[in-house]
C-alpha positions, 0 to 999 in steps of 0.5 A: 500500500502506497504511503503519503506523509501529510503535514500542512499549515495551510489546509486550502483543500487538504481535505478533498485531495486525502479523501482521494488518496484514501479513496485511490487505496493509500494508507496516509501518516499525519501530525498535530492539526493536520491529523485532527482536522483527517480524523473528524472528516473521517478520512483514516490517518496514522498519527506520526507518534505510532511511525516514529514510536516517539511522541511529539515533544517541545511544543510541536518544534519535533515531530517528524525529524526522525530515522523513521520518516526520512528513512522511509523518504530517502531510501532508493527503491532501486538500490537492494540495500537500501530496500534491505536495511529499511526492512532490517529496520522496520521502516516503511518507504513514504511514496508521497510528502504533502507539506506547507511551511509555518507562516513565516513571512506572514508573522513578520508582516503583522505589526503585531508580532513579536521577535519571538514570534518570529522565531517561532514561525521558523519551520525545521521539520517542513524544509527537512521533508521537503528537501529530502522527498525532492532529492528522491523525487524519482521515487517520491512525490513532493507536493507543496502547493495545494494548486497541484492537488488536482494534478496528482491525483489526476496522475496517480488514477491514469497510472498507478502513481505520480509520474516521473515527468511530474515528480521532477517538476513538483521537486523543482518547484519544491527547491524554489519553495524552501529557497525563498523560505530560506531568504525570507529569514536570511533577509530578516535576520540581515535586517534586524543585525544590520548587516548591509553587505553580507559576504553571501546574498539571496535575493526572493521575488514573486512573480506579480505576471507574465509579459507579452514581451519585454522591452522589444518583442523577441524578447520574453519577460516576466515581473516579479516583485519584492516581498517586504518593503512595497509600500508605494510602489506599482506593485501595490496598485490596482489596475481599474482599467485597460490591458496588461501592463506591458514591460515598458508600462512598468519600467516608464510608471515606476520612474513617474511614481520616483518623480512623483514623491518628489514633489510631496502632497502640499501643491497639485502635481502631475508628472509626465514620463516618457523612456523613464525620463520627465517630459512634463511636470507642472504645479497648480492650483487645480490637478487640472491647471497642472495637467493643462500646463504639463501638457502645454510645455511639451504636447509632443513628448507627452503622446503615448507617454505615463502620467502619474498624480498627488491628487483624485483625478476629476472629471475636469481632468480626465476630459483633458486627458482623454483629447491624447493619447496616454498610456498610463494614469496612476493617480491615489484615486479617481472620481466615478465621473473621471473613471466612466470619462476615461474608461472610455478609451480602450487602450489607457491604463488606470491604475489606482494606487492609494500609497502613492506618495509614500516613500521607500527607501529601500534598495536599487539594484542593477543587472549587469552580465555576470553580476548585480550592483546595489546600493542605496537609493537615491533619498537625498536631496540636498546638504543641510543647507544650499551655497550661494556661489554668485555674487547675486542670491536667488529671487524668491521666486527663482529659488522656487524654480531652482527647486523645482528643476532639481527634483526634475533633473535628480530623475532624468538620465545623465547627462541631464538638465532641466529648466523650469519656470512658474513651477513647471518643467518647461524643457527636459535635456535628459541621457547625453554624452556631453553636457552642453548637448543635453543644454542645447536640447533642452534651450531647443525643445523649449516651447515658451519663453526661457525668460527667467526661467531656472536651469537644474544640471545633475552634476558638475557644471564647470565650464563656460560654454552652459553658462553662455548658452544659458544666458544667451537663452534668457535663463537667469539662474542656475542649481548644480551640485558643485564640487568642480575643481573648475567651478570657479570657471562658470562663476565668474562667467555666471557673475560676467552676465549677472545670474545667480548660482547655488550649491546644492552638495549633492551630485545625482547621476541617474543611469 
């Protein structure tokens, strides 16, 4: 009689599967709750203690780690004396383990839970069974997913029992199972001894979907997202609207909820992105004024482009989107009239995400062939105060749009500039190879006077041919990080024509 170990915390159709088992002529061994649960069902189990001829001790944290279990797993049936020493032993073979792990990542995520808690939901007994019955998989099946329930039995009627084909994709899946266990802890451990850069690191993601494709369409994609620390970010929000986000949908909103955030919640915002770069950013009164503004300095890049949103967007809004062509909207919420506005449009995405303007700071990582980089992620924003480096300060108001151009530049591509003017981002030079070509980009796309307006550079900005193409454009202020030993080059040049200059400490290159 073929035998099943079944032990499980999540007992999602546990039920219907062993009645099956019982049904198909399998004789099944349990524990604890699992056992309880077979029992009042009627469903004839073993308890554990009557294989083990041990009982259960240390409050449940021993059940199963005994010869007589992974013996029973582990021998292989095409080996004699393995087969001999279970009979010398009396150890039956164990043809089938059904196992799901303590609730780990659910304890940590309860605000509730204590570190003892934690602890606590660290499984010993499960990854034990469940790496052994995959190591054997050609002799043992390893269900750790309720999902393939159905399958198995499915298997075991047309053949007598699990087939190989399937016994090899269940252990895979049972390896990916207790490795992304395994990191969770690792990672949570990592994070309470402050450990930052551990000599050894495992990274675990789940799959959020599957891609048509990815950047282009010969290649293949998938998105898969963090497990702690998502607050904020596109894998929280809800897709109220429009077809699956392509890769490029999601590379694109990710940049525009980074850009977003920097605006904060005080004034209403709406940021346009195109290629992960701002190609519109405006600041108004009504959402609508800065959409309408956005809009205006760029109408050409802002097709097919991402707009993300601090604000409910309303109907006055939404009609003013709904005249482009827009890819994304991801706002905190919509109003009905906004949604029923814009859901007439059958290709737009809308995405509804609460937690926008939450900040994460999380980590950045960075694919590069045959290896990752981390680091931090980019939260600063200034030193602790801005250096005048002219001889003439700021007005007001053009220290608002110094400020303003900043955040835009801080998340544009390097090389880059930005120019800003009345709180909206009125040319964009992001991702050149050369600084005064992403100036010159920027002074040429402009579709409003530059009069006045402010410009943002990302790092140094040490020679005199920016300044020049600056004022000869009409701007009168400048924001770079400093730092340069030529700086003094661009002050005296910035003094010469009587612009002003600041500081900011912080250098931000973007790749």
């Amino acid at each position: 009689m073929p035998r099943a170990l079944v032990s499980v915390f999540d007992k999602t159709g546990v039920l219907e599967f062993c009645k099956g088992l019982s049904e198909l002529g399998w004789e099944i061994v349990s524990t604890g709750g699992t056992s309880r649960l077979l029992k009042e069902e009627g469903i004839k189990v073993i308890p554990i203690e009557e294989v083990t001829g041990f009982p259960e001790c240390l409050d449940g944290r021993v059940k199963t780690l005994h010869p007589r279990i992974h013996g029973g797993i582990l021998a292989v049936r095409s080996l004699d004396s393995h087969m001999k020493q279970l009979e010398d032993l009396s150890v039956l073979p164990v043809d089938m383990v059904v196992n799901n792990l303590y609730p780990f990542r659910e304890t940590v995520e309860n605000p509730a839970s204590t570190h003892a808690d934690i602890v606590e939901n660290i499984d010993i007994g499960g990854p034990s069974m469940i790496r052994a019955a995959a190591k054997n998989y050609q002799d043992v099946a390893i269900l750790v997913d309720p999902a393939d329930y159905e399958e198995a039995l499915a298997s075991i009627k047309a053949e007598g029992k699990t087939s190989f084909a399937l016994n090899e994709r269940l252990a895979a899946k049972a390896f990916m199972h207790t490795a992304h266990y395994d990191a969770l802890i690792a990672q949570y451990f990592l994070e309470k001894t402050e450990n930052t850069e551990p000599e050894l690191l495992t990274l675990t993601f789940e799959r959020q979907q599957s891609l048509r494709y990815g950047e282009n369409p010969h290649q293949s994609a998938s998105f898969y997202k963090e497990i702690f620390n998502t607050k904020g970010s596109l894998v929280e929000a809800e897709q109220l609207h429009g077809k699956e986000l392509s890769f490029n949908n999601i590379h694109d909103t990710n940049g525009a909820l980074d850009i977003i955030k920097e605006y904060g919640n005080d004034v209403p915002t709406v940021v346009a992105v195109k290629h992960a770069n701002p190609c519109g950013i405006a600041q108004a009164d009504t959402l609508a004024d800065a959409f309408f503004k956005a809009n205006a300095a760029d109408p050409v890049s802002i097709f097919g482009g991402i707009l993300a949103m601090n604000r409910e967007v309303d109907l006055a809004t939404a009609e003013q989107i709904a005249k482009i062509f827009i890819e994304v909207v991801v706002a905190p919420a919509f109003t009905d009239e906004a949604l029923s506005c814009l859901q007439q449009k059958k290709n737009i995405r809308l995405l509804l995400l609460p937690t926008i303007m939450e900040k994460n700071p999380g980590k950045d990582y960075k694919r590069v062939l045959g290896g990752l980089l981390i680091q931090d992620r980019d939260m600063a924003l200034y030193q602790d105060e801005i250096q005048v480096a002219t001889d003439r300060e700021p007005t007001q108001a053009e220290m608002k749009d110094l400020d303003f151009a900043w955040r835009a530049v801080k998340n544009s591509k390097s090389n880059g500039i930005s120019l800003a003017k009345d709180a909206v981002l009125v040319a964009n030079g992001p991702g050149q190879v050369s600084r005064i070509w992403a100036l010159e980009n920027a002074i040429k796309q402009a579709k409003v006077s530059l009069e006045g307006a402010a410009l943002a550079s990302d790092a140094f900005f040490p020679f005199e041919d920016c300044v020049e193409a600056a004022h000869a454009a009409g701007i009168t202020a400048i924001i770079q990080p400093g730092g340069s030993k030529n700086d003094q080059r661009s002050i005296d040049k910035a003094n010469e024509f009587g612009m002003t200059m600041v500081f900011t400490g912080v250098r931000h290159f973007r790749h």
